[in-house]
N, C-alpha and C positions, 0 to 999 in steps of 0.2 A: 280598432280603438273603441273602448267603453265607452258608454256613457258619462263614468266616472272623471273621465278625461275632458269633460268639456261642460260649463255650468249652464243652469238650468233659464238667466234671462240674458241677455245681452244689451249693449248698446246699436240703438239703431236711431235714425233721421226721420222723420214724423213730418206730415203737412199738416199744420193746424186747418182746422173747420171754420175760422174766421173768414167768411165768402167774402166780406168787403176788403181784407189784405189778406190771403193765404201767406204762410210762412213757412220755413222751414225750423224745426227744432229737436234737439238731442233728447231721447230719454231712455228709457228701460224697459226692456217687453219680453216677451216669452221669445225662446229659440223657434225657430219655427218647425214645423211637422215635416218629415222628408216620406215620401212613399216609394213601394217598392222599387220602382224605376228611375229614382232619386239618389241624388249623393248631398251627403250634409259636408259645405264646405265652410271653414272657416277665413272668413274673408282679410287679406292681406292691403289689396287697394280695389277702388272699383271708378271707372272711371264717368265721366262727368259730360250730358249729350243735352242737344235743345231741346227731344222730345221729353226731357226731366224736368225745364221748366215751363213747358207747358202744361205740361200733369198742375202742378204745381198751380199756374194758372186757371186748374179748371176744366181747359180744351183739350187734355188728353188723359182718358180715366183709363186703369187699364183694366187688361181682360178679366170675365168673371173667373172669381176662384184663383188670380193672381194677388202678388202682395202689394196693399199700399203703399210700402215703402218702394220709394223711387229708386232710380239706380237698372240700368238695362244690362251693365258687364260689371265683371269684377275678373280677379284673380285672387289665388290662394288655395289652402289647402286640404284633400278633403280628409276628412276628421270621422265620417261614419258612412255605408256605402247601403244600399235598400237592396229586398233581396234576391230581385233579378238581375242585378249589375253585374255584372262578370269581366267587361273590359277595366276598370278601374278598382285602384286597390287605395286603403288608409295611408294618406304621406304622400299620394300620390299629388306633385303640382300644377294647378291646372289653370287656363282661363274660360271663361263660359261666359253665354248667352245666357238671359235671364229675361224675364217679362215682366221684373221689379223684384223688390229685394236685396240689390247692391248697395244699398246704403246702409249697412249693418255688418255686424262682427262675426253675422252667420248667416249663410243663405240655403235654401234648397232647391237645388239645380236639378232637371232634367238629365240623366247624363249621358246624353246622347248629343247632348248642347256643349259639352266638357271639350276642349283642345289642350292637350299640353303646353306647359308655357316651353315657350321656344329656346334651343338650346341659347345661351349665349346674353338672354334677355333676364332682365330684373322682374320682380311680382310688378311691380309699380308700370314696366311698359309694358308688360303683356295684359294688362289692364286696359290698355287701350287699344288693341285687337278688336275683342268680337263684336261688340255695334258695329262699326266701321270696316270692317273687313266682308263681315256678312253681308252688308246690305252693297256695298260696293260688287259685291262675287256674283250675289243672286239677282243685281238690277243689271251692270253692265252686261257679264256674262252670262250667264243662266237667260235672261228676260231678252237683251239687246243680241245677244252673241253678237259682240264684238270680234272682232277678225284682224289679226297679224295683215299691217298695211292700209290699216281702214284709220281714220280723221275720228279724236277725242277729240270733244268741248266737253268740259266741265266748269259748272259755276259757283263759284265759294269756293276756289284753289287753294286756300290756306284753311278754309275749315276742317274738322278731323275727317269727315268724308272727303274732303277736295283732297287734302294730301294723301290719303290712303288710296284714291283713285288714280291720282294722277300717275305713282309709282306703279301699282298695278296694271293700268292700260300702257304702258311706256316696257315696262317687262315681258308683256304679252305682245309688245311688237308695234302699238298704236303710235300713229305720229299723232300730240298730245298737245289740244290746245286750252287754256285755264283762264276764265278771270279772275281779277280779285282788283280790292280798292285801295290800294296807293302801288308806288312804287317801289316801296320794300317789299310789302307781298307779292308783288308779281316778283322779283325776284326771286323769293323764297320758292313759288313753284315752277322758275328755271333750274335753279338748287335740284330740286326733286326730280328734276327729271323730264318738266313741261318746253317742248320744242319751242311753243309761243306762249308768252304770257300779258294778257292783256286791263289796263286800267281803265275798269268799268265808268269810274268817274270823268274820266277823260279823254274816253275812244270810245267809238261806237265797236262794242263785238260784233256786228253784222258785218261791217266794213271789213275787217281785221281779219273776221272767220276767212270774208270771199278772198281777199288779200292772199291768204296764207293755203288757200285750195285751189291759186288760180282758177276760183269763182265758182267750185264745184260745191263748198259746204261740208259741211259735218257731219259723218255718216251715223256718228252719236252722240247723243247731250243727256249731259244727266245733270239734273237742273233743282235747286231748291229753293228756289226763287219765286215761280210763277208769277201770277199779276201781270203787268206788260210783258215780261219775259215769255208770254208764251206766245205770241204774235209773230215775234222778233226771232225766236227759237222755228219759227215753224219756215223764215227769211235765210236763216242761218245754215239750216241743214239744205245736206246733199239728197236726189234723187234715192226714194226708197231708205231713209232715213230712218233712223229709230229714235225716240224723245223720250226720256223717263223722266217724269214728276214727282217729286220722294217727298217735296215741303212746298210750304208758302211762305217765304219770309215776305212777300209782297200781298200776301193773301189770298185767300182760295178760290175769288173771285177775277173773270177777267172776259174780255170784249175783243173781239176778235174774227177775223176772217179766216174762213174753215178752205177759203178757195186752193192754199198751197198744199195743201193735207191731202187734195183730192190728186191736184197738177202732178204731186212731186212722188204719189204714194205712199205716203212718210204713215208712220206708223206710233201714234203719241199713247203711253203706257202708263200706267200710276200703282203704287204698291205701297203697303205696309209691312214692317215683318213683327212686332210684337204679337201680333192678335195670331199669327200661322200656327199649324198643326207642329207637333214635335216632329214627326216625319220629315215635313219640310224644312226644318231647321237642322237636323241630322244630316239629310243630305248635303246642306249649304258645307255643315263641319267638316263630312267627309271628303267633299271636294276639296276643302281648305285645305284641311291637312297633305293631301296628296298634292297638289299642285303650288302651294304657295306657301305653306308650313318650312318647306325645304328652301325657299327664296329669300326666308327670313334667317333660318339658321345660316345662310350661307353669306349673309349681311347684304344679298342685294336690298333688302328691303326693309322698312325698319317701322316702327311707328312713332310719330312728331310729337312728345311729350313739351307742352307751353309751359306749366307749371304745375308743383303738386301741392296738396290743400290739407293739411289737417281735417279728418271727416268731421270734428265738430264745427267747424269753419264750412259747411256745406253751402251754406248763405252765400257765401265770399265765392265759392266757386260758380255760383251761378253767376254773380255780378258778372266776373269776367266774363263770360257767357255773351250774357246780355249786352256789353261793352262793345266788342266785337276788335280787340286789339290784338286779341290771340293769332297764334299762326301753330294748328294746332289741336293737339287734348291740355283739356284739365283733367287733373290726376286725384281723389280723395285716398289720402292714406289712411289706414284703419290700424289704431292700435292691436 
């Protein structure tokens, strides 16, 4: 596809420089630059993650040399391909990993970050794949290796991570335990797939975990929580346990006895994926695609679309966000 084919500034989503309210707001900028190892895709939807309103907030700048526009995934179509690319072609539809740039009408992807949208799936849900797929693939699996027969805890069971973990540990064999805060949600990650599901606000999950492992624990947690949760988490798991740290909605600070860590052997892990090498992001795709790419086309596996946003409405999609009502992705559709 030309140049010709596609114009010269686009609409994209902007955080104003106001430090005392950062905002979010719509305006007009240059297409962005793609390089050799780059595919210029034209973005269809991209979906909608808390480490977007953080940026936003301040506490999450991204990598040098990535774009300030927010936005970590999209889907849609690519429009011009750089000139080492060889697996992907123009027209080709895809969804991808980004380190910013999803909140605009064009993005320049890595593509080696690119996954085909999955047969049978819309732009708009394959939109909300790669944040959550990737980081669930490469913390549970790649970091924890989880094991067919081994004890899921997940925390934030209806967040876009909770449900996309939950179906993947429960596919891969995991007896799968989730919290979440009411009773509709914990439902909704019985729905999905979670053997136990428990309300945070009104059950202790320590109680519950030992309840439901005839006292042995959780051989994994993968926790976005921290803050007292990590105490409690260090109570909860089993002998030789694995613990991964992704967030702090409790904050990044916390007070704690290291003595089970030592008793239990447990093994407590922390990771980012924005800031990784393309290598390591390519690997995560390829694994995707071969092992769980197929579990989607094949409908075991789906992703939780909450609702979708008009991208000039990017505002409104955070609110939800922030809200915390979702069970689920928020979706920005992109003219």
């Amino acid at each position: 596809m030309s140049n010709a084919d596609f114009p010269a500034r686009m609409k994209a989503v902007e955080i104003t420089k106001d430090a005392d309210k950062p905002a979010l707001v719509v305006g007009e900028i240059a297409l962005p630059d793609y390089g050799p190892d780059e595919v210029l895709i034209r973005v269809a939807a991209s979906g909608v993650n808390r480490p977007d309103l953080m940026q936003v907030a301040g506490m999450y700048p991204p990598p040098p040399g990535a774009s300030e526009i927010p936005g970590l995934e999209l889907a849609g179509e690519i429009v011009a391909i750089g000139s080492n690319v060889t697996d992907w072609a123009c027209g080709d539809k895809v969804c991808a990993l980004v380190t910013g740039g999803g909140y605009a009408q064009y993005a320049a992807v890595p593509a080696a970050q690119c996954l085909p949208v999955p047969d049978g799936l819309t732009m708009t849900q394959a939109a909300g794949l790669p944040e959550t797929f990737f980081t669930v693939w490469h913390n549970v699996f790649d970091k924890a290796a989880l094991k067919t027969g081994e004890t899921f805890l997940v925390h934030g069971g209806t967040s876009g991570i909770g449900t996309t973990a939950i179906q993947l540990a429960k596919a891969f064999g995991a007896k799968v335990i989730a919290t979440a805060g009411s009773q509709e949600k914990c439902q909704a990650c019985r729905d999905l797939g979670a053997d136990v599901a428990i309300n945070y606000k009104t059950e202790d999950f320590v109680e519950q975990v030992k309840a439901a492992t005839d006292g042995k624990g959780a051989n994994v947690i993968l926790d976005m929580v921290a803050g007292d949760y990590v105490s409690r988490n260090f109570k909860a798991a089993a002998f030789e346990a694995r613990i991964l740290i992704i967030a702090f909605l409790r904050g990044p600070k916390a007070e704690t006895n290291f003595t089970p860590l030592l008793l239990k052997r447990l093994t407590l892990m922390g990771s980012t994926l924005r800031a990784q090498p393309v290598a390591n992001k390519a690997a995560i795709a390829n694994a995707l695609r071969e092992k769980v790419w197929p579990l989607i086309e094949a409908g075991k596996i789906a992703p939780v679309i909450y609702k979708t946003v008009p991208l000039d409405q990017a505002s409104e999609a955070h609110a939800i966000l922030k809200g915390g009502a979702h069970i689920g992705k928020v979706i920005l559709e992109v003219d």
